[in-house]
FIZADO-874704 format. One record per residue (C-alpha): x, y, z; residue in three letters. Coordinates in steps of 0.02 Angstrom, whole numbers, plus 50000, padded with zeros to 5 digits. Layout:
! residues N
X X&Y Y&Z Z&res ALA
...
END
This chain:
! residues 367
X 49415&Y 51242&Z 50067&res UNK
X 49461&Y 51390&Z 50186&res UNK
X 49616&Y 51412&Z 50116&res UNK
X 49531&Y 51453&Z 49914&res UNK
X 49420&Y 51611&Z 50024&res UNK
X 49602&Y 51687&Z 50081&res UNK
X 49673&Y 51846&Z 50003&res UNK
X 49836&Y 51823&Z 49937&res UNK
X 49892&Y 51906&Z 50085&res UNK
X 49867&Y 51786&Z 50212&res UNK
X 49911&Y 51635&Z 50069&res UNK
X 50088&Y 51720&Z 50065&res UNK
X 50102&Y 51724&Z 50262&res UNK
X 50041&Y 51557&Z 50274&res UNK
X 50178&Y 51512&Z 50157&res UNK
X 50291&Y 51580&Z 50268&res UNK
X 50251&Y 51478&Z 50432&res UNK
X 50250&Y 51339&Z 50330&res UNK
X 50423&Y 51350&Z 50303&res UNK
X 50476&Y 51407&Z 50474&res UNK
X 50367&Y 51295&Z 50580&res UNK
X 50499&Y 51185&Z 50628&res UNK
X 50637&Y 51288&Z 50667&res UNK
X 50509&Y 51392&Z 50777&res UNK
X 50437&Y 51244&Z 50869&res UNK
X 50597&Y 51182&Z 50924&res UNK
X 50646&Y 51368&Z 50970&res UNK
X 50459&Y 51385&Z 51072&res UNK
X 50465&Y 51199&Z 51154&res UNK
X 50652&Y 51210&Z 51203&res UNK
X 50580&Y 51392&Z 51289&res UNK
X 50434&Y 51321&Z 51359&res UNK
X 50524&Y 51170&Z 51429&res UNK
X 50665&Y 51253&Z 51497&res UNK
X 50577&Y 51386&Z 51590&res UNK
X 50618&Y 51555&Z 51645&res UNK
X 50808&Y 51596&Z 51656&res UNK
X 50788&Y 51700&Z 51816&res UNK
X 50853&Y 51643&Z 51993&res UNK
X 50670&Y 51675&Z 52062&res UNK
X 50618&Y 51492&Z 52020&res UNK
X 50756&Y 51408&Z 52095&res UNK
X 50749&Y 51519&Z 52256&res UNK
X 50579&Y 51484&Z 52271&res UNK
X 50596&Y 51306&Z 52267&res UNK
X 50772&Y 51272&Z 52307&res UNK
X 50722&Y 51172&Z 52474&res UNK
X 50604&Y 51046&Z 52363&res UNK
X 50751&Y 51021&Z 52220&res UNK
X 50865&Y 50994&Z 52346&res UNK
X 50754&Y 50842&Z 52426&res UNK
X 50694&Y 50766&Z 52261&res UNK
X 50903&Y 50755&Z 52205&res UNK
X 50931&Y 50675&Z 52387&res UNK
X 50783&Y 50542&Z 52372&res UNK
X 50850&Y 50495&Z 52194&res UNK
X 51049&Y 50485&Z 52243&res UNK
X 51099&Y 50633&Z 52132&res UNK
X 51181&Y 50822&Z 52144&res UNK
X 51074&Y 50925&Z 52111&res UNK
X 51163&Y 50978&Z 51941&res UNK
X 51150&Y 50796&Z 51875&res UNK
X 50958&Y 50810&Z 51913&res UNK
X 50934&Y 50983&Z 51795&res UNK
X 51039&Y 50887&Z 51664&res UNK
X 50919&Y 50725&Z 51672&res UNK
X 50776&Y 50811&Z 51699&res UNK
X 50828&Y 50955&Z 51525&res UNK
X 50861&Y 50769&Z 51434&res UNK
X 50681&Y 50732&Z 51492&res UNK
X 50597&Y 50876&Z 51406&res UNK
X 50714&Y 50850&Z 51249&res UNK
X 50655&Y 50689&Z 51225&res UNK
X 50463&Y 50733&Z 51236&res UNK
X 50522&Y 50891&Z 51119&res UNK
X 50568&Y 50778&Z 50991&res UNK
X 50429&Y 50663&Z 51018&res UNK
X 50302&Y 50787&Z 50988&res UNK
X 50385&Y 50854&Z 50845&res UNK
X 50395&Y 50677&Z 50760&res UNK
X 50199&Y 50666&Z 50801&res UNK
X 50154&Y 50837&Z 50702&res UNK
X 50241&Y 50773&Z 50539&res UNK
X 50187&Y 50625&Z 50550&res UNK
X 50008&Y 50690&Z 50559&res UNK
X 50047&Y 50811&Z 50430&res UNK
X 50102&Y 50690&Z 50309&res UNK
X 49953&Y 50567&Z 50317&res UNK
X 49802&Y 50675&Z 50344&res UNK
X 49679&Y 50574&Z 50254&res UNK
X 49686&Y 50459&Z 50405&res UNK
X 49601&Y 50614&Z 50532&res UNK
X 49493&Y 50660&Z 50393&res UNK
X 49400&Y 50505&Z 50384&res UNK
X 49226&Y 50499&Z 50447&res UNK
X 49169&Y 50354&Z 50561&res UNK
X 49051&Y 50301&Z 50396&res UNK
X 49212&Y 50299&Z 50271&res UNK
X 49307&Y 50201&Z 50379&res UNK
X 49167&Y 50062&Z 50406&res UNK
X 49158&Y 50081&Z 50223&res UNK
X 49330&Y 50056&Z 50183&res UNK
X 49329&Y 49887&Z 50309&res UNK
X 49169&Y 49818&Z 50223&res UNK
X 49221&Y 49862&Z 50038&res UNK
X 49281&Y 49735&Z 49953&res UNK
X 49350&Y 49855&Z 49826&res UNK
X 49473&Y 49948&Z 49953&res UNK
X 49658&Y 49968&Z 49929&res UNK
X 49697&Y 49924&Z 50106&res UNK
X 49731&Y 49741&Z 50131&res UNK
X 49675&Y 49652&Z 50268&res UNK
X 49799&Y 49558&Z 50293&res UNK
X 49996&Y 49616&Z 50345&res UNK
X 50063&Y 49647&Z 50180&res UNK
X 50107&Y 49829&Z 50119&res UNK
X 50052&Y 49770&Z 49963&res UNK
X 49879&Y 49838&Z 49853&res UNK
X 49770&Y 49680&Z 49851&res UNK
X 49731&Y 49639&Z 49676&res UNK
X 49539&Y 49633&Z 49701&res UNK
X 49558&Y 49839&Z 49723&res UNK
X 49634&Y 49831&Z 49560&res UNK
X 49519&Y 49739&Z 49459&res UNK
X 49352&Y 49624&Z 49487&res UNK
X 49430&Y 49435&Z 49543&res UNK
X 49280&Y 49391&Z 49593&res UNK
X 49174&Y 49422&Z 49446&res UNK
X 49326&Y 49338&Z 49344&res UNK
X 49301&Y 49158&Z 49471&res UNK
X 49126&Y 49170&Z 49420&res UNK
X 49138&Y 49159&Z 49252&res UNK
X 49238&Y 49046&Z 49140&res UNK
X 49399&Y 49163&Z 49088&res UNK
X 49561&Y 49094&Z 49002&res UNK
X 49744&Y 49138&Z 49059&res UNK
X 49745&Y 49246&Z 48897&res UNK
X 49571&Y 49309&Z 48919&res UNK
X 49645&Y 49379&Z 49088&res UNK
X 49814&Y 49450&Z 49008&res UNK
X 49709&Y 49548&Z 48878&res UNK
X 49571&Y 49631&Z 48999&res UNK
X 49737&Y 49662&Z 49129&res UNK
X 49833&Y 49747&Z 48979&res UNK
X 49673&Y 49837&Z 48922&res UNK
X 49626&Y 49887&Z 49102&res UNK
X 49808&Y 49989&Z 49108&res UNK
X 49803&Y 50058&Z 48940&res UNK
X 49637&Y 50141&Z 49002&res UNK
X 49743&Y 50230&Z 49152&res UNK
X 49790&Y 50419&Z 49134&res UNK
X 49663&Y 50491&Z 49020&res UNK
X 49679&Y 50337&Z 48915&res UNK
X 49840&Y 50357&Z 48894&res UNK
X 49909&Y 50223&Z 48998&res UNK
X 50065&Y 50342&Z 49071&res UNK
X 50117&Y 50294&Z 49223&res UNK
X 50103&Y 50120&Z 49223&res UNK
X 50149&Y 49947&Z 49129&res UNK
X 50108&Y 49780&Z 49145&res UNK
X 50119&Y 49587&Z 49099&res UNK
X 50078&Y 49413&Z 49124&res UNK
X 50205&Y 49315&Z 49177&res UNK
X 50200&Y 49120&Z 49143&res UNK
X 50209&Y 49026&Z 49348&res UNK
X 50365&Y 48931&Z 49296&res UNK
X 50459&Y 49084&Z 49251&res UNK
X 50404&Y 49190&Z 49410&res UNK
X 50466&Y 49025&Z 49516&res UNK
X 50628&Y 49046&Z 49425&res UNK
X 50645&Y 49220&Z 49440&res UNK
X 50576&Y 49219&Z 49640&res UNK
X 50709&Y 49102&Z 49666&res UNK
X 50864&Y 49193&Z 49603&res UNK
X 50798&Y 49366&Z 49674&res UNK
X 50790&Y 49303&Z 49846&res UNK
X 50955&Y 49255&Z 49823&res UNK
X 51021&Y 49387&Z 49729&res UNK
X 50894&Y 49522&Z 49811&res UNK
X 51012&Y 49680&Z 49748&res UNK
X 51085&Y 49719&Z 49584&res UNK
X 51113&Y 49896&Z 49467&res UNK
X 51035&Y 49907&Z 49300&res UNK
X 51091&Y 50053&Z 49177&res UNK
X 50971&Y 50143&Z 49040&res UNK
X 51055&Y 50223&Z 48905&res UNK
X 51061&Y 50402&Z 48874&res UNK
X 51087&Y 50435&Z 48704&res UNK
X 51168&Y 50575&Z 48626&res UNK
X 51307&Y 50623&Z 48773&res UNK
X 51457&Y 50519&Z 48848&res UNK
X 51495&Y 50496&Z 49012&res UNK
X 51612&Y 50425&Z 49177&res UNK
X 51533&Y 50249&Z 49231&res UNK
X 51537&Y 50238&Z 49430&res UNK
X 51715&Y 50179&Z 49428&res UNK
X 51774&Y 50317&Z 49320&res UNK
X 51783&Y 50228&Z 49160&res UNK
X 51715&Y 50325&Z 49016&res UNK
X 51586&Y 50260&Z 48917&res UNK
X 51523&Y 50314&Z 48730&res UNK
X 51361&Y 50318&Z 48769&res UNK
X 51316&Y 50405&Z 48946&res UNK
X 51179&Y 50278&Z 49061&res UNK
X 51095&Y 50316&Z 49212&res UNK
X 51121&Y 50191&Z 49339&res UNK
X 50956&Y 50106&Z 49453&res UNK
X 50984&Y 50008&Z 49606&res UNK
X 50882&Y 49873&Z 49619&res UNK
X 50805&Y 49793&Z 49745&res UNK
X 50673&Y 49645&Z 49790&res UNK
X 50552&Y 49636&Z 49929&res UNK
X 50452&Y 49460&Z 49974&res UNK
X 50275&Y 49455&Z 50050&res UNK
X 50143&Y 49324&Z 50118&res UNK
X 50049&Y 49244&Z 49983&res UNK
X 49876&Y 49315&Z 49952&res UNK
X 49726&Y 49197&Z 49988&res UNK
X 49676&Y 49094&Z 49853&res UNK
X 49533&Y 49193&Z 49740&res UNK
X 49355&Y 49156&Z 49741&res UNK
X 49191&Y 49165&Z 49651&res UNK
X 49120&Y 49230&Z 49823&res UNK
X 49246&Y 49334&Z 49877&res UNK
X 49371&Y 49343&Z 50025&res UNK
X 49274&Y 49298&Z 50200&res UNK
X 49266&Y 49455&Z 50292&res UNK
X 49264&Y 49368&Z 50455&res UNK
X 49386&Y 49222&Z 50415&res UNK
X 49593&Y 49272&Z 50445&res UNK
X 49671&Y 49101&Z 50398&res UNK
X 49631&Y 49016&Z 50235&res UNK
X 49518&Y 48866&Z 50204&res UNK
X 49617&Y 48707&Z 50257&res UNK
X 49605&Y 48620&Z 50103&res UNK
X 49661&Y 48767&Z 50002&res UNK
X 49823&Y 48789&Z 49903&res UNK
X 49953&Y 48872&Z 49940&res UNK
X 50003&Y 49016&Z 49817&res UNK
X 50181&Y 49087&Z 49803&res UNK
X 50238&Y 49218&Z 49875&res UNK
X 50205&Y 49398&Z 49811&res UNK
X 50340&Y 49504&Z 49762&res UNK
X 50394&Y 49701&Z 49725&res UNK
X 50546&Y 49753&Z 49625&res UNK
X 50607&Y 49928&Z 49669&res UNK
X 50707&Y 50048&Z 49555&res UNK
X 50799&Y 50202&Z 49632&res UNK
X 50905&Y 50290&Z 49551&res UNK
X 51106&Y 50231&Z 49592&res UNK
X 51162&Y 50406&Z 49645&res UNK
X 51002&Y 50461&Z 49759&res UNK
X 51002&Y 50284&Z 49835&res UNK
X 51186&Y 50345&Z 49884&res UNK
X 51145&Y 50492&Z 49983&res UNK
X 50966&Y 50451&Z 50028&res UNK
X 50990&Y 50268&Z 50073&res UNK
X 50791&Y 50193&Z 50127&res UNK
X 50726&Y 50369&Z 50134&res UNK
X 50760&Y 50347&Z 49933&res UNK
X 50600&Y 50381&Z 49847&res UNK
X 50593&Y 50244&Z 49717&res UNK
X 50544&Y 50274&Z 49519&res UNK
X 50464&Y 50125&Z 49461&res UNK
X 50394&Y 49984&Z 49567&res UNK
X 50357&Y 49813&Z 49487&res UNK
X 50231&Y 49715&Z 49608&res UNK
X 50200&Y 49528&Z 49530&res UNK
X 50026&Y 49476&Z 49602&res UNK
X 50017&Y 49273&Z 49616&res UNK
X 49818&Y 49275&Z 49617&res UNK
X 49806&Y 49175&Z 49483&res UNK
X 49961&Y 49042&Z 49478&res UNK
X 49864&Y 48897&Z 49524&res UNK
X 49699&Y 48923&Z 49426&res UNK
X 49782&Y 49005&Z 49264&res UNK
X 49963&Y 48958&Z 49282&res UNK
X 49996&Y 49142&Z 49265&res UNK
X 50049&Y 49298&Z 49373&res UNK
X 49991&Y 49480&Z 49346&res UNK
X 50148&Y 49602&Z 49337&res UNK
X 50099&Y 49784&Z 49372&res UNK
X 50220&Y 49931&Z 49363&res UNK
X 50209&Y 50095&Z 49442&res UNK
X 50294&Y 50244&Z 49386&res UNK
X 50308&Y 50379&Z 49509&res UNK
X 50223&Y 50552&Z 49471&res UNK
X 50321&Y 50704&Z 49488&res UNK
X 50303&Y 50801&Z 49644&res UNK
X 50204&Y 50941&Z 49569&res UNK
X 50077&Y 50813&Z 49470&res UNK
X 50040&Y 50735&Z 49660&res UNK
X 50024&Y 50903&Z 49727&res UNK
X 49913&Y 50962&Z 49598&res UNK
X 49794&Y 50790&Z 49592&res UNK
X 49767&Y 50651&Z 49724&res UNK
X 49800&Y 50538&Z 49578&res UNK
X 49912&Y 50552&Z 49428&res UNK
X 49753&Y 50521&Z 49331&res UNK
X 49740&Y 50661&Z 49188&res UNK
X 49851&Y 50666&Z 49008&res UNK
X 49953&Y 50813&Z 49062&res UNK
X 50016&Y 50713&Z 49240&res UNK
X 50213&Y 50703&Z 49230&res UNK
X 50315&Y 50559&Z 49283&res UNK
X 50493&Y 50542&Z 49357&res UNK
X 50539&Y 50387&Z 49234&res UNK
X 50455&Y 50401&Z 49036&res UNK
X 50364&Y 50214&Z 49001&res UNK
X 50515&Y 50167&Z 48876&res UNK
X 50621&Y 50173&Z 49019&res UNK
X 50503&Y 50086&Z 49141&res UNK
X 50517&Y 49958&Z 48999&res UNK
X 50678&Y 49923&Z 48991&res UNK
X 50695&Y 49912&Z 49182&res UNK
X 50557&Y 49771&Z 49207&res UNK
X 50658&Y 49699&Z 49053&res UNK
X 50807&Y 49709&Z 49145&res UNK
X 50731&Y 49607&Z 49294&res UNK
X 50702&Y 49454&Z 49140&res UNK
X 50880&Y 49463&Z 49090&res UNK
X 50973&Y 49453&Z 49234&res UNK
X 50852&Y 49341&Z 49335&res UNK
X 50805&Y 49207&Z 49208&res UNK
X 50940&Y 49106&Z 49176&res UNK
X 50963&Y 48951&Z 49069&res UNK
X 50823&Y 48903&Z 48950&res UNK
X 50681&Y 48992&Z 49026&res UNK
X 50703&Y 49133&Z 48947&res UNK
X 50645&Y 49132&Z 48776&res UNK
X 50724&Y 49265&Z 48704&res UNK
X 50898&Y 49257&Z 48763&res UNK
X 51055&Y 49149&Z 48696&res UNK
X 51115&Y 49023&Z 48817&res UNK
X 51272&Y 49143&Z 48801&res UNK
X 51199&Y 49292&Z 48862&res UNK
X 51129&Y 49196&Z 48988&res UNK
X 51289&Y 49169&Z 49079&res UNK
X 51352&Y 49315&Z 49064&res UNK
X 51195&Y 49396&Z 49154&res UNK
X 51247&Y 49260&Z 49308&res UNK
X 51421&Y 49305&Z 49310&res UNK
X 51386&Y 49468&Z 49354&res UNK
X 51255&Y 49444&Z 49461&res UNK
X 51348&Y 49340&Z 49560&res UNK
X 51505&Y 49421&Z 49558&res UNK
X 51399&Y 49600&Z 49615&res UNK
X 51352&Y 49480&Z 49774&res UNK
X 51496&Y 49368&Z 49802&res UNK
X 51641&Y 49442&Z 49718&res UNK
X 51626&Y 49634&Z 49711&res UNK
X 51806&Y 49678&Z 49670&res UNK
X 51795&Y 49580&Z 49529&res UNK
X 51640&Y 49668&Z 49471&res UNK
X 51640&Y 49757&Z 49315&res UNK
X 51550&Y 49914&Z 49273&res UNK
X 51631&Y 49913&Z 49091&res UNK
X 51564&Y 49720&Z 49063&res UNK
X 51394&Y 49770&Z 49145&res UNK
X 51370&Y 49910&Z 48990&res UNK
X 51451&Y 49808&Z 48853&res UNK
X 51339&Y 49662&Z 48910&res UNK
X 51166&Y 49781&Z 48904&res UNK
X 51204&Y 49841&Z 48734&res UNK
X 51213&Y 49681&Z 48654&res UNK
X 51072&Y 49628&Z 48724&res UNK
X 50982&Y 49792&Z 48724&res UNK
END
């Protein structure tokens, strides 16, 4: 708020220091740590130096290079600390009431449990859904209405599903084995050079894909999760695992490797697998970096996203056809079927013999 009361001014020099605070704190703390330059110091305590390098076993050279490596170290520490703290702020600007809010809620984001994953209750009401008698289909309409309500009522930014169990076992099994693979989205109306240099009629843009696996959620109920209980009930079922899908684009992923900033995430939430037989699929599009700078949450028409929803599309498509194979997949010729294996098989165990060319000839025939 004290930054809307400043004159332009001050905005512009703040502007400034933003961009030059870390090439001036590592100029200040490599001055501050390395003293003053002039012989005084070292005259003055020349005798104690000289003792403290004795008692240690070194000259005293070696101990002004370990202890300069000493104030490096801390240098970079501290430096690590400020961004850190500058890139999560909402954590310092918690009150002591939010935070024993956000523990008590049962409507917060953060799980209790060890998984990086959003719990599905802080998505939608699980626990007024175990109270009352809902069908798998009742669940896939309110979970499909509930996203088409997101983003002004748009429903930009996101897609979603229900995906039958038997299929998600199918599919968790093959992506844990196959945990990597590329997937291309056309780009109509220019040609271009596929990754190997072959040239292609119809120019695609490349996503690497990649699946994560984490715990199983605990089993819903009509009273809610136990806010005191860490294990599940004894007799309870176990539910499969949950998993995320991550698309980068091929050529970032290349220079940015994990620091990457994905464009669509798929998270398949098992919640429901043993009382409906289904699981919820929920994907995220990434806003833009001005829409997140402009709005803690991409909620509002005019929000801009790095992938458009057509293309989110055919990437959670693209997870189907390559990771259902044989005759659980509905819509897909036992044909096309192999072909997806052969390639996903050869990208993992035979990668000379993979081929971009039969990659894009096989997504346009089944595009």
């Amino acid at each position: 708020m004290l930054w809307l009361q400043s004159s332009p001014a001050t905005l512009h020099l703040h502007a400034i220091v933003c961009r030059r605070s870390a090439s001036r704190y590592f100029a200040v703390a490599r001055w501050i740590h390395a003293g003053p330059s002039t012989p005084l110091y070292e005259s003055k305590y020349a005798e104690r130096l000289q003792q403290k390098a004795q008692e240690q076993g070194l000259e005293l050279s070696e101990l002004r290079t370990r202890a300069k490596e000493a104030a490096r170290r801390k240098e970079v520490a501290n430096v690590k600390s400020a961004r850190l703290s500058q890139a999560h702020p909402q954590r310092l600007n918690k009150s002591p009431s939010e935070l024993v809010q956000s523990k008590v809620s049962g409507t917060s984001s953060v799980r209790k449990d060890s998984s990086p994953v959003k719990a599905l209750e802080s998505i939608i009401n699980v626990q007024m859904l175990m109270s009352t008698p809902h069908t798998a289909e009742q669940i896939s309409a309110l979970w499909t209405t509930y996203h088409a309500s997101r983003t002004g009522g748009t429903g930009r930014g996101f897609i979603c599903a229900a995906v039958p169990i038997k299929l998600y076992n199918k599919m968790l099994a093959i992506g844990k084995q196959y945990p990597m693979f590329v997937m291309p989205v056309p780009r109509e109306g220019s040609s271009a050079v596929s990754p190997e240099g072959q040239e292609s009629a119809v120019a695609h843009e490349f996503y690497f894909l990649q699946w994560d696996f984490h715990a199983p959620p605990l089993p819903p109920s009509a009273t809610g999760p136990d806010l005191f209980s860490r294990a599940p009930p004894s007799n309870a079922t176990t539910l499969p695992q949950t998993a995320t899908v991550l698309f980068t684009p091929l050529q970032e992923y290349k220079l940015r490797q994990s620091f990457a900033t994905p464009y669509l995430i798929l998270t398949f939430y098992p919640d429901f697998a043993q009382t409906h037989g289904i699981v919820l699929l929920r994907g995220e599009i990434t806003p833009s970096a001005a829409t997140a700078a402009a709005s803690p949450s991409p909620g509002t028409p005019a929000a801009r996203f790095f992938l458009s929803q057509i293309d989110a599309q055919l990437l959670a498509m693209g997870v189907q056809k390559f990771y259902l194979w044989g005759n659980e997949s509905e819509d897909s010729s036992q044909k096309g079927d192999q072909k997806a294996e052969k390639l996903l098989r050869q990208f993992h165990e035979q990668p000379e013999e993979f081929n971009w060319a039969d990659l894009l000839e096989h997504a346009r025939l089944t595009s």
